[in-house]
N, C-alpha and C positions, 0 to 999 in steps of 0.2 A: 657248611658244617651241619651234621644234620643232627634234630632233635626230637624227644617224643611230645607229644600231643594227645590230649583225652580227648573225642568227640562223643557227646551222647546222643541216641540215634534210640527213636524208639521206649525211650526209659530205658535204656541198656547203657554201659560205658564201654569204647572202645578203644583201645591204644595203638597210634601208630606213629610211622618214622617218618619223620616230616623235615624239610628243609628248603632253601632259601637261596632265591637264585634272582637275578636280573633281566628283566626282558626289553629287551636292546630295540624293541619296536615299539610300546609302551613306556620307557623309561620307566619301569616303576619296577622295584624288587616283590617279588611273586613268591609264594610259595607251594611247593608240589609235594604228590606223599611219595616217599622211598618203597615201602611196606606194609603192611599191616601185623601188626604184632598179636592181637587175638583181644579175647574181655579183660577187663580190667577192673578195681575198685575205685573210687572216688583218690584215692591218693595216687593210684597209677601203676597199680604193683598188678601183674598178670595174674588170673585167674587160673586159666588153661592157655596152653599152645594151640594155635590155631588148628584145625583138622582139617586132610587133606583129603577129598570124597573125589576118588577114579573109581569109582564100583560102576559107572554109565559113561554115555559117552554125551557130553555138554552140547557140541554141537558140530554141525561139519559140512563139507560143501562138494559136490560134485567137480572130479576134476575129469574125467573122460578123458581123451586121447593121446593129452599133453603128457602127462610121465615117461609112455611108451615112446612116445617121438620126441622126447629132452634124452631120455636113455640112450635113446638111437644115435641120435646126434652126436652125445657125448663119445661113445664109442667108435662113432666115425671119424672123429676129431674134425668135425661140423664145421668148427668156429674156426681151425687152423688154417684148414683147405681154402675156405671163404681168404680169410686174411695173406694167402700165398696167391691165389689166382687174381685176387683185386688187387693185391699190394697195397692194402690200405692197413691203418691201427689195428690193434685188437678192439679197444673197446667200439670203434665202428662196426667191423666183425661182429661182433656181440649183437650188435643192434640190428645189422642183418639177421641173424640167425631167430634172434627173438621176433621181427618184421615177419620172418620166413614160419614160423612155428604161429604165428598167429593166424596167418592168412591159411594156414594149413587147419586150424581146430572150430573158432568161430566168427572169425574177421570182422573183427572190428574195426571200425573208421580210421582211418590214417590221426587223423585230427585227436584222438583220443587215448593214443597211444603215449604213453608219457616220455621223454627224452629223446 
């Protein structure tokens, strides 16, 4: 169940949504934040709503050739083909296709490929 929380940060107060879960590797109940709810006063009652700043762009990452050749794919039914000529799974399929799409942009190690 989740609940609110004041953290002061700076001589500032802040309120956010807070709750309370189990970690099954630790045994010990944990707790994480849902949200953040925006400034607050000492009793916990909102100041303002938090403000939402898209006027720039935070950050981002070079994706090169993969979109064009994931689009391609998609549209070739890439994964279907794969999975009718091997007769194997889809989600193997998948993992073909993705094996295939890697080795085609920057190729990375076998070993580092996840699943």
């Amino acid at each position: 169940m989740a609940f609110r929380e004041i953290h002061r940060i700076g001589g500032h107060l802040y309120l956010y949504e807070r709750e309370s879960y189990r970690d099954p590797k630790l045994r010990k109940v944990r707790r994480r934040t849902v949200r953040y709810l925006g400034p607050c006063d000492a009793r916990g009652r909102l100041r303002a709503p938090p403000t939402l700043r898209v006027d720039s762009v935070h950050s981002s990452f070079p994706v090169g050739r993969l979109p064009v050749l994931y689009a391609a794919a998609r549209k070739l039914d890439v994964v279907d083909r794969i999975q009718a000529v091997l007769e194997v799974e889809r989600a193997e399929a998948s993992r073909l296709h993705a094996l295939a799409l890697n080795q085609a942009t920057h190729r990375l190690p076998l070993s580092r490929i996840p699943g």
